[in-house]
Biopython code that builds the backbone (N, CA, C, O; Angstrom):
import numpy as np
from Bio.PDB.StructureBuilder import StructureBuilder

atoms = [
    (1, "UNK", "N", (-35.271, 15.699, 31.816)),
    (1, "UNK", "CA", (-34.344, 14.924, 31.033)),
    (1, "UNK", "C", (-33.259, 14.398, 31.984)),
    (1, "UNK", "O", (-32.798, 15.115, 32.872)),
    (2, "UNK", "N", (-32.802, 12.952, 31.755)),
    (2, "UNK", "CA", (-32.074, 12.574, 32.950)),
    (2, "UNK", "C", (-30.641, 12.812, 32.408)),
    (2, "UNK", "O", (-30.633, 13.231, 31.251)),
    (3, "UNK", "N", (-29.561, 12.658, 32.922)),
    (3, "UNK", "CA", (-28.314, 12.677, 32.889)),
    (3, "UNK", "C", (-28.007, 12.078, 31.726)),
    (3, "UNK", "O", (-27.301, 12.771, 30.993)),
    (4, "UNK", "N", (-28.340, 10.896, 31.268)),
    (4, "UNK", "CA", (-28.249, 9.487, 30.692)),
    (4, "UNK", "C", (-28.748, 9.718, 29.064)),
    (4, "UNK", "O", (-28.234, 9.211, 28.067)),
    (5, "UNK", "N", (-29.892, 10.631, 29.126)),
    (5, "UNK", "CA", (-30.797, 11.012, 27.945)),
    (5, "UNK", "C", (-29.741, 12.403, 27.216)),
    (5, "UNK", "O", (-29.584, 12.535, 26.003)),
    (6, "UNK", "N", (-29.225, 13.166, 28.092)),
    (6, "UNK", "CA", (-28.458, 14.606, 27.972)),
    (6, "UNK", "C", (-27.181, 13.794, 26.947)),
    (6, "UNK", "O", (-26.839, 14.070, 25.797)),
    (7, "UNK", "N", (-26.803, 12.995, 27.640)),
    (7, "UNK", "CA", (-25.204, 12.456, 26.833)),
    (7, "UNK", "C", (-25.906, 11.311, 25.252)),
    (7, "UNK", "O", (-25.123, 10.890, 24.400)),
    (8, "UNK", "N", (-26.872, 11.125, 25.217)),
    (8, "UNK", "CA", (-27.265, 10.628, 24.044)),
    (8, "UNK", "C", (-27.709, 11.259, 23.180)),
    (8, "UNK", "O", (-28.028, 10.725, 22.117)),
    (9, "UNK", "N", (-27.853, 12.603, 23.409)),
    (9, "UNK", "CA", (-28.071, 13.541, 22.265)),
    (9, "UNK", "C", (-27.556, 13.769, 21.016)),
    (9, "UNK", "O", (-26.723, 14.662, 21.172)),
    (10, "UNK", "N", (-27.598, 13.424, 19.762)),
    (10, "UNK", "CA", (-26.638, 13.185, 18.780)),
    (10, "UNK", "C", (-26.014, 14.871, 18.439)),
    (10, "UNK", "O", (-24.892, 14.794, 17.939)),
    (11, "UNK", "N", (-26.385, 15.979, 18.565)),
    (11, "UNK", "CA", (-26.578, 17.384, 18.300)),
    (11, "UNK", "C", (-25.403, 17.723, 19.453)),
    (11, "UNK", "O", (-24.696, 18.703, 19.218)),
    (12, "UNK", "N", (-25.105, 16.795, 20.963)),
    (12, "UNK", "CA", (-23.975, 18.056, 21.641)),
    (12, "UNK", "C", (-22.722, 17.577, 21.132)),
    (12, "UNK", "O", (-22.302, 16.631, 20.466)),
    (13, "UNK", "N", (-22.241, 18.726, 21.779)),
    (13, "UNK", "CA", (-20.763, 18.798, 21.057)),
    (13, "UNK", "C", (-20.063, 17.412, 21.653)),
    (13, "UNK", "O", (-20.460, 16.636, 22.522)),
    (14, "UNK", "N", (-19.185, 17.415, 21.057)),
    (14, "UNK", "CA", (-18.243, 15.904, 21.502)),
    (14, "UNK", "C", (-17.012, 16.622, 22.878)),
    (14, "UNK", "O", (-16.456, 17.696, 23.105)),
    (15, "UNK", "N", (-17.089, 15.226, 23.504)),
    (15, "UNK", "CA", (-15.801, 15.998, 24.308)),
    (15, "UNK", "C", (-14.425, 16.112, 23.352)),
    (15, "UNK", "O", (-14.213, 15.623, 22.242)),
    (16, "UNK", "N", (-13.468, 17.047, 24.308)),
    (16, "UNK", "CA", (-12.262, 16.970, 23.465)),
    (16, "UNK", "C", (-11.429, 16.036, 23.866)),
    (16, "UNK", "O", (-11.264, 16.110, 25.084)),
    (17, "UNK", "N", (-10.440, 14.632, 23.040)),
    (17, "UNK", "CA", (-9.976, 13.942, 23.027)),
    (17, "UNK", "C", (-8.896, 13.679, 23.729)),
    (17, "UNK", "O", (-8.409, 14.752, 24.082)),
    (18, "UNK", "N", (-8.357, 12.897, 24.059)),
    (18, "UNK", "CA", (-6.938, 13.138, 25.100)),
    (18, "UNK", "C", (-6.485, 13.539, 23.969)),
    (18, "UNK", "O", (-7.264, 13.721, 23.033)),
    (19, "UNK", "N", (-4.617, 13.835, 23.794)),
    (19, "UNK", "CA", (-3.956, 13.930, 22.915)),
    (19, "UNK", "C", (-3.463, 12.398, 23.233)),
    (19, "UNK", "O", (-2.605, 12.381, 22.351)),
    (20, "UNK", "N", (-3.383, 11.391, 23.698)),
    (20, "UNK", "CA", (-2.768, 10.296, 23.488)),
    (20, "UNK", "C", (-3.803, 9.329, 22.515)),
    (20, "UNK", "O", (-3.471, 8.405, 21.772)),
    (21, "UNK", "N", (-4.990, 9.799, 22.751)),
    (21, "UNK", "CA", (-6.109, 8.894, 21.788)),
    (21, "UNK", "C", (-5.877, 9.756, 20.620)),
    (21, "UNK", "O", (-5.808, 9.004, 19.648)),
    (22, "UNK", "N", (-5.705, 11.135, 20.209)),
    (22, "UNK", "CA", (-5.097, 11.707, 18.963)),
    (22, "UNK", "C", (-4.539, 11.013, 18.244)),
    (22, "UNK", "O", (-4.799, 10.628, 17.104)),
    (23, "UNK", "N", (-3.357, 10.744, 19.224)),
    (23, "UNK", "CA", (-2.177, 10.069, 18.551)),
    (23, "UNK", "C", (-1.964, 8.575, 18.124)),
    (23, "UNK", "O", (-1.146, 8.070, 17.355)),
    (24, "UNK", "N", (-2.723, 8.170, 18.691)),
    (24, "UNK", "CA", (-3.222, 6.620, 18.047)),
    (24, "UNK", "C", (-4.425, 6.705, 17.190)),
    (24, "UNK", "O", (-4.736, 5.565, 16.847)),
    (25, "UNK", "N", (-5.037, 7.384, 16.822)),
    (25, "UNK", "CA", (-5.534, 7.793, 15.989)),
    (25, "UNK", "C", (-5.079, 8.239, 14.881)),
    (25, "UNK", "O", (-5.738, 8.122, 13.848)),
    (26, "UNK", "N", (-4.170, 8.683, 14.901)),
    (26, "UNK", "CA", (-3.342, 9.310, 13.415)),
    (26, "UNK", "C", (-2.198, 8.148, 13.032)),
    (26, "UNK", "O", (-1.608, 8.242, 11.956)),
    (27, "UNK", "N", (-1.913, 7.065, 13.942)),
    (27, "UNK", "CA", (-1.038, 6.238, 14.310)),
    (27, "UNK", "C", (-1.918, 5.059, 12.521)),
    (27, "UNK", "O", (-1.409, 4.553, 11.521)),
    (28, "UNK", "N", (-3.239, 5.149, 13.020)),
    (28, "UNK", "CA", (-4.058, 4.184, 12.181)),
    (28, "UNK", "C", (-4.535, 4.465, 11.154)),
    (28, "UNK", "O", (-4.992, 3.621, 10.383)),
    (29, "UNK", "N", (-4.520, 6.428, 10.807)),
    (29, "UNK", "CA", (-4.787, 6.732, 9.881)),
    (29, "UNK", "C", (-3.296, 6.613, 8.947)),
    (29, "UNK", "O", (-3.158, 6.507, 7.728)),
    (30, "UNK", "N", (-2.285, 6.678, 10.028)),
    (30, "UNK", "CA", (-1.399, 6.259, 8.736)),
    (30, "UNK", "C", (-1.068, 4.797, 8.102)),
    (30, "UNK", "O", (-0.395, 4.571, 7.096)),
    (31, "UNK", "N", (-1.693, 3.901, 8.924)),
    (31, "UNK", "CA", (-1.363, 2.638, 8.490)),
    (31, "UNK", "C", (-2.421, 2.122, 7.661)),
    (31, "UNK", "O", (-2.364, 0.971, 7.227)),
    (32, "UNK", "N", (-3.611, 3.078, 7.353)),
    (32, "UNK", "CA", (-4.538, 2.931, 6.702)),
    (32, "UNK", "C", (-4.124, 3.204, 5.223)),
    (32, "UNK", "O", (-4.562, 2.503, 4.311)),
    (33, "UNK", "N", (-3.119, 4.423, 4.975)),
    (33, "UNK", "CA", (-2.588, 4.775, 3.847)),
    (33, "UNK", "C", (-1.499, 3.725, 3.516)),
    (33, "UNK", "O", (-1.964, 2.822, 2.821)),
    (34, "UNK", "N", (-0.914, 3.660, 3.646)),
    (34, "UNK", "CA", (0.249, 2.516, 3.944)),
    (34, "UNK", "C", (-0.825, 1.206, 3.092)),
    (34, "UNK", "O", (-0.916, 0.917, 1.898)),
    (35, "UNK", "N", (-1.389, 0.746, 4.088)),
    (35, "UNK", "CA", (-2.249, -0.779, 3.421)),
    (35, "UNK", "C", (-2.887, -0.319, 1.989)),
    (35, "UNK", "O", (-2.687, -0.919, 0.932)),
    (36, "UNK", "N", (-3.776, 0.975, 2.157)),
    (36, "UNK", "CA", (-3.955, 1.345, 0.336)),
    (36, "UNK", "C", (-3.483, 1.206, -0.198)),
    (36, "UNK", "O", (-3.841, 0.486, -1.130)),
    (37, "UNK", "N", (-1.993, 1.841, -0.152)),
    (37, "UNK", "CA", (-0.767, 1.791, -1.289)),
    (37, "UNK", "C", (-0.539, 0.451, -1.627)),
    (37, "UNK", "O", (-0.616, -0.106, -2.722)),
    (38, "UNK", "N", (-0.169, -0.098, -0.218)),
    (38, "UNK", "CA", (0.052, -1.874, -0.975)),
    (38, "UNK", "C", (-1.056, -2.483, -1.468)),
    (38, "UNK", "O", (-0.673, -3.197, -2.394)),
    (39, "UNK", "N", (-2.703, -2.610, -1.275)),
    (39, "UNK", "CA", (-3.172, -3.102, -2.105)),
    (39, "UNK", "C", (-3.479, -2.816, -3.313)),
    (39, "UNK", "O", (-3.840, -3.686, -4.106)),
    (40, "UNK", "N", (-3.332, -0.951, -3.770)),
    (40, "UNK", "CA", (-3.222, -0.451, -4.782)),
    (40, "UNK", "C", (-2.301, -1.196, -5.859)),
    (40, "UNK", "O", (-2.608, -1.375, -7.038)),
    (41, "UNK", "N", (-0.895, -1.671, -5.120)),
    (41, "UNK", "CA", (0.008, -2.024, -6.282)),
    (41, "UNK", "C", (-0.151, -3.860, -6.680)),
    (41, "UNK", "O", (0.195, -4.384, -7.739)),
    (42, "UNK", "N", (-0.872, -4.667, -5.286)),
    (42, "UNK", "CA", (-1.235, -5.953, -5.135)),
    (42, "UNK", "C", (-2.309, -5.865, -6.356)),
    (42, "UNK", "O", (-2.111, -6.463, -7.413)),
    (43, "UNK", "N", (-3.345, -5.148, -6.142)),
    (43, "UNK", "CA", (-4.642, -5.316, -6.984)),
    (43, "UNK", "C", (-4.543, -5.274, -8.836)),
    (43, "UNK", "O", (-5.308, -5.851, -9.609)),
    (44, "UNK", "N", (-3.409, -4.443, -9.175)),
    (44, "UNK", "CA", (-2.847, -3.859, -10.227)),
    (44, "UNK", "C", (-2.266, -4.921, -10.894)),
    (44, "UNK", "O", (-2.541, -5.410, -11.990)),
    (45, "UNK", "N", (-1.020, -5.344, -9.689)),
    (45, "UNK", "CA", (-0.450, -6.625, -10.763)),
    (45, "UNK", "C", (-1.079, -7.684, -10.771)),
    (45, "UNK", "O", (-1.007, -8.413, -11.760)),
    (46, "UNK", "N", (-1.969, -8.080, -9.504)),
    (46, "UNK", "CA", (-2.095, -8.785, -9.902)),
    (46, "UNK", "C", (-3.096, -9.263, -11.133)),
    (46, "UNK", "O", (-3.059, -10.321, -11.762)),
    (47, "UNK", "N", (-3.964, -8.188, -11.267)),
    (47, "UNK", "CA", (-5.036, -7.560, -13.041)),
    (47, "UNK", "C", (-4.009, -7.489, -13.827)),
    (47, "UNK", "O", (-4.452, -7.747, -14.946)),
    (48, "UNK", "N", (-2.283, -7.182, -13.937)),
    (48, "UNK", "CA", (-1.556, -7.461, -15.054)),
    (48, "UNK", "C", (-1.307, -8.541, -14.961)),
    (48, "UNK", "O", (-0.974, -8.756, -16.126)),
    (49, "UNK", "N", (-1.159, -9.772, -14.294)),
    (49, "UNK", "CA", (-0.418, -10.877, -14.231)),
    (49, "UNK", "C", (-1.584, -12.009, -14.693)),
    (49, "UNK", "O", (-1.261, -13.167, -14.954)),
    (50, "UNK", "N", (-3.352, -11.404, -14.779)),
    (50, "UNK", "CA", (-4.180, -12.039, -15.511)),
    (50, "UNK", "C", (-4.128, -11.947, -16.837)),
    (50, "UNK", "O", (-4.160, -12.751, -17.768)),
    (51, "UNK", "N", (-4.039, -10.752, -16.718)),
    (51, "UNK", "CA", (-3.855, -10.603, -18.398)),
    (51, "UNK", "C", (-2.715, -10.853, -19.011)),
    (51, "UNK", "O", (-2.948, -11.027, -20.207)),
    (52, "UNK", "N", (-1.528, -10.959, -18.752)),
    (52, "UNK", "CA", (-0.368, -11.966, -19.070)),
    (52, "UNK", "C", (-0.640, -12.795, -19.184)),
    (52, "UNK", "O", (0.002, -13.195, -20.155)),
    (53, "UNK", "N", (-1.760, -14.168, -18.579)),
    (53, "UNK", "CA", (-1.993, -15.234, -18.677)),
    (53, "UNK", "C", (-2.876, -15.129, -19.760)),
    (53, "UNK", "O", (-2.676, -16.107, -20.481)),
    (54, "UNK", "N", (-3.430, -14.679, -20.050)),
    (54, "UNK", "CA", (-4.989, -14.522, -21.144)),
    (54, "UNK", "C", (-4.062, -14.327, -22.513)),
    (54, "UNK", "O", (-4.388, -15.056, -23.449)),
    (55, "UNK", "N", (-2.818, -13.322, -22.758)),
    (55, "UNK", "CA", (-2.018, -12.936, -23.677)),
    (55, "UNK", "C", (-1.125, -13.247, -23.992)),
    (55, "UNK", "O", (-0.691, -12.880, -25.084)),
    (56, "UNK", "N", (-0.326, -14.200, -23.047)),
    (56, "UNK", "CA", (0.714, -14.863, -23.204)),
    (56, "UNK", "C", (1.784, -13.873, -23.187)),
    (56, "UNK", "O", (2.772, -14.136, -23.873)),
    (57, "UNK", "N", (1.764, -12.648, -22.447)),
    (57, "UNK", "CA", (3.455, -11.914, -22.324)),
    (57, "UNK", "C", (3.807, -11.481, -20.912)),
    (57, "UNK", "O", (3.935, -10.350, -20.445)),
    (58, "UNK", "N", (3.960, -12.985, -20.214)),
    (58, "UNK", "CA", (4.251, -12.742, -18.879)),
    (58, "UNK", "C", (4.317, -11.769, -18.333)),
    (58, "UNK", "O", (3.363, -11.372, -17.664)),
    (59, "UNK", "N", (5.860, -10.829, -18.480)),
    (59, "UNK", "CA", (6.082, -10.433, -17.084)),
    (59, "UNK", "C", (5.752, -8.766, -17.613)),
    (59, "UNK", "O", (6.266, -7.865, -16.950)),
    (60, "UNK", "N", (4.915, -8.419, -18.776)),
    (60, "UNK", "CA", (5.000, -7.044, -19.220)),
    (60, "UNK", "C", (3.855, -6.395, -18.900)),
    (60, "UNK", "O", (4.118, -5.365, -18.281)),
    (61, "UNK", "N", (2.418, -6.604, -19.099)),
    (61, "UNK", "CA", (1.347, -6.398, -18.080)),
    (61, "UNK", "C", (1.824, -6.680, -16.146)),
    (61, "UNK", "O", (1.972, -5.940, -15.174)),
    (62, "UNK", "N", (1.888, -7.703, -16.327)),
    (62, "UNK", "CA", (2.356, -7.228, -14.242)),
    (62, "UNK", "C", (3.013, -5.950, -13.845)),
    (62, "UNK", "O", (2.495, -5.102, -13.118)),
    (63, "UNK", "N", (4.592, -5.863, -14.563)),
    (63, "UNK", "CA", (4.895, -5.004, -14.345)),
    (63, "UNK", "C", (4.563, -3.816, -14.605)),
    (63, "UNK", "O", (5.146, -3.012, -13.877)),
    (64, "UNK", "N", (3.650, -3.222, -15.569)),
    (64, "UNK", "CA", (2.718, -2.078, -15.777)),
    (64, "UNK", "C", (1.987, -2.036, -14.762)),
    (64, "UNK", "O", (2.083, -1.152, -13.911)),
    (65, "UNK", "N", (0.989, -3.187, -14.711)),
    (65, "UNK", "CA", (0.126, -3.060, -13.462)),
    (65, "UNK", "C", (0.637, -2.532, -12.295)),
    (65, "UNK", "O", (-0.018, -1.593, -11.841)),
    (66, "UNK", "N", (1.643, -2.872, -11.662)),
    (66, "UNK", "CA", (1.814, -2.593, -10.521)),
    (66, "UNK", "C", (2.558, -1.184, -10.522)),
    (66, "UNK", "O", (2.413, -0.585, -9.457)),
    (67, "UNK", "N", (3.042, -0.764, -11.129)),
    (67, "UNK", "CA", (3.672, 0.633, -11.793)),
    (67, "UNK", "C", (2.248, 1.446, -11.508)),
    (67, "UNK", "O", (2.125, 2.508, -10.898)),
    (68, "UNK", "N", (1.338, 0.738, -12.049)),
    (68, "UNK", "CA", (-0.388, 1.989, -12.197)),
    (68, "UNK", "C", (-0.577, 1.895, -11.084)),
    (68, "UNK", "O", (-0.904, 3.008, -10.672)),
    (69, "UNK", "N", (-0.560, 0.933, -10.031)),
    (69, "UNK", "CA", (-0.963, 0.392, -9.010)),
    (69, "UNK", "C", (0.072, 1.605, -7.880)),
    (69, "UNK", "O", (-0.303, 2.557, -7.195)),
    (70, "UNK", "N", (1.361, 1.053, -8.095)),
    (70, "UNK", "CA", (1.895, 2.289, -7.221)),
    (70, "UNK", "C", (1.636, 3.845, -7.319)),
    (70, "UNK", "O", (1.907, 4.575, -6.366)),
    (71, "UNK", "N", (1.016, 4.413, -8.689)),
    (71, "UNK", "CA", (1.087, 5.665, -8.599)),
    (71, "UNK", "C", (-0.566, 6.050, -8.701)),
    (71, "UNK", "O", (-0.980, 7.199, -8.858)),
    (72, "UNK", "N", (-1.362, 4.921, -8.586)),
    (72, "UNK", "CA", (-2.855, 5.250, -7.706)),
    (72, "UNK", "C", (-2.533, 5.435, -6.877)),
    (72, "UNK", "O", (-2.359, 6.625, -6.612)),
    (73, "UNK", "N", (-2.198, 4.357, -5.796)),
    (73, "UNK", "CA", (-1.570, 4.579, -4.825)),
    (73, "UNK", "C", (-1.322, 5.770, -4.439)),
    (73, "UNK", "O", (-2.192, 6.284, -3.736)),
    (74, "UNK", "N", (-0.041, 6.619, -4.769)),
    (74, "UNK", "CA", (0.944, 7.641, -4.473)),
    (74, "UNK", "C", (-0.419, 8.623, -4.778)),
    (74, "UNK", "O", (-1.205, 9.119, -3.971)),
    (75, "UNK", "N", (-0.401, 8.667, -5.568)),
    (75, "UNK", "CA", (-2.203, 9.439, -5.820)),
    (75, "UNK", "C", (-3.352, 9.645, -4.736)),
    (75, "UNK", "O", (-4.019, 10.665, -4.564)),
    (76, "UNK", "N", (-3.408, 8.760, -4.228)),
    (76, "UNK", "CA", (-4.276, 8.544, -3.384)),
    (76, "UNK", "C", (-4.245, 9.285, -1.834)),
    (76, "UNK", "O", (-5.065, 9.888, -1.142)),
    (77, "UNK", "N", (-2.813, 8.881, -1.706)),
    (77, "UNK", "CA", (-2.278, 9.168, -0.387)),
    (77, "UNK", "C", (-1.929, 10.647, -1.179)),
    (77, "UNK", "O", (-2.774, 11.401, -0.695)),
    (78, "UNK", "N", (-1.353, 11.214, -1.866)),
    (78, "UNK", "CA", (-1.319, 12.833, -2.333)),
    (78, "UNK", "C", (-2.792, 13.701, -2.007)),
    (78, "UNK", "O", (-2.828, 14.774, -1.405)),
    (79, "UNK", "N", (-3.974, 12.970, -2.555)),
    (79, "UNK", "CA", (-4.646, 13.744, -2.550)),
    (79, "UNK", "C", (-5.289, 14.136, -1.261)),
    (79, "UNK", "O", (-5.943, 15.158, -1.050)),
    (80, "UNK", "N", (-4.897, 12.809, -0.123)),
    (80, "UNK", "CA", (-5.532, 12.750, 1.291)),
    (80, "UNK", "C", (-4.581, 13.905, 1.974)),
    (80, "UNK", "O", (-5.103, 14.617, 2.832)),
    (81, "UNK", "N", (-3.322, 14.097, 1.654)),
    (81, "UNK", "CA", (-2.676, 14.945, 2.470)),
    (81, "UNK", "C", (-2.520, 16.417, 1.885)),
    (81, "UNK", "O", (-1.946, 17.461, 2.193)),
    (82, "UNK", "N", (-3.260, 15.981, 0.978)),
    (82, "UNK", "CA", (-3.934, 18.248, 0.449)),
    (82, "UNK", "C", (-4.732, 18.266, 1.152)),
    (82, "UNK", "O", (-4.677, 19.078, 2.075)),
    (83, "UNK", "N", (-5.950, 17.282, 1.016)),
    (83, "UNK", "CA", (-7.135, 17.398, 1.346)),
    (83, "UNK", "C", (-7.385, 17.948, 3.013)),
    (83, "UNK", "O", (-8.004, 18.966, 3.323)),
    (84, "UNK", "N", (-6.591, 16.782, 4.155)),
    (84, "UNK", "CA", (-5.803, 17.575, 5.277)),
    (84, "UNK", "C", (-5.676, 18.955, 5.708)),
    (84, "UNK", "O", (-6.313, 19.710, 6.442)),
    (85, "UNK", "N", (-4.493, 19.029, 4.901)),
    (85, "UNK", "CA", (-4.050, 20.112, 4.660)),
    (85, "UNK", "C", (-4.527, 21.440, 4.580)),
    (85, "UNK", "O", (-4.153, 22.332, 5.342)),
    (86, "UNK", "N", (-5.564, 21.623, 3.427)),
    (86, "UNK", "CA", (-6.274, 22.620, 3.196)),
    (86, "UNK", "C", (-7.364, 22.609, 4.926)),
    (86, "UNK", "O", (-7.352, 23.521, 5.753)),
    (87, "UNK", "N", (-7.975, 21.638, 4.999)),
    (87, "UNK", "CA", (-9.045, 21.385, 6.166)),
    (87, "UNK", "C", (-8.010, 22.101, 7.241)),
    (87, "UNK", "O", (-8.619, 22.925, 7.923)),
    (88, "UNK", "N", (-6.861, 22.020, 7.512)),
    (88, "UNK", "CA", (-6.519, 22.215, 9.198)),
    (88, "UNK", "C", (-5.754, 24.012, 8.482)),
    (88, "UNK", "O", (-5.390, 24.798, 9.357)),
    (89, "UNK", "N", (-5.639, 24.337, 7.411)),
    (89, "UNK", "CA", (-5.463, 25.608, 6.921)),
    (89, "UNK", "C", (-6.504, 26.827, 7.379)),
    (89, "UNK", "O", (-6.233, 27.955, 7.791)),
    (90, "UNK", "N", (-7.859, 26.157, 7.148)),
    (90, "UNK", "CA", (-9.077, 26.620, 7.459)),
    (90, "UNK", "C", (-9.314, 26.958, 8.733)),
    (90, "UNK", "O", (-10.420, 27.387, 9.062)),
]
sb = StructureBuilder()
sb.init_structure("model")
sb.init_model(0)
sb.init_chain("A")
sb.init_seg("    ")
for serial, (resi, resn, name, xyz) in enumerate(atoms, 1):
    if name == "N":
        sb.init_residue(resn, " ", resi, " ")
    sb.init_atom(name, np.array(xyz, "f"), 0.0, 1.0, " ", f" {name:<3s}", serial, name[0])
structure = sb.get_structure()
């Protein structure tokens, strides 16, 4: 087995990471939560601000929507940082 074949093995262990690639790594996992949240509350109103148009009561669906929208959101990112949590507990 050549050198070349040894490092393509899907089964060995991985090397261990710098800590500076860590850290840009967690850098993106947080901006990953971050962009959820905002499209969580984008996606919300803007599904209330259709149905305001379909119902005719402007601004009272949007603002629900995006209310549901922020606390998916907040939801979302809650459950990722138990989920974490418990994992690096272990």
């Amino acid at each position: 087995m050549t050198p070349a074949q040894k490092n393509e093995d899907p089964e060995a262990p991985e090397a261990p990471e710098a800590p500076e690639a860590k850290g840009y790594g967690q850098g993106y996992e947080y901006f990953g939560l971050a962009l959820n949240f905002t499209v969580a509350i984008l996606l919300f109103g803007a599904g209330g601000w259709l149905l305001d148009g379909w119902v005719h009561t402007r601004p009272l669906f949007t603002i629900i929507g995006a209310f549901v929208g922020g606390f998916a959101g907040f939801m979302s990112i809650y459950y990722r940082v138990k989920r974490d949590t418990a994992a690096k507990g272990k």
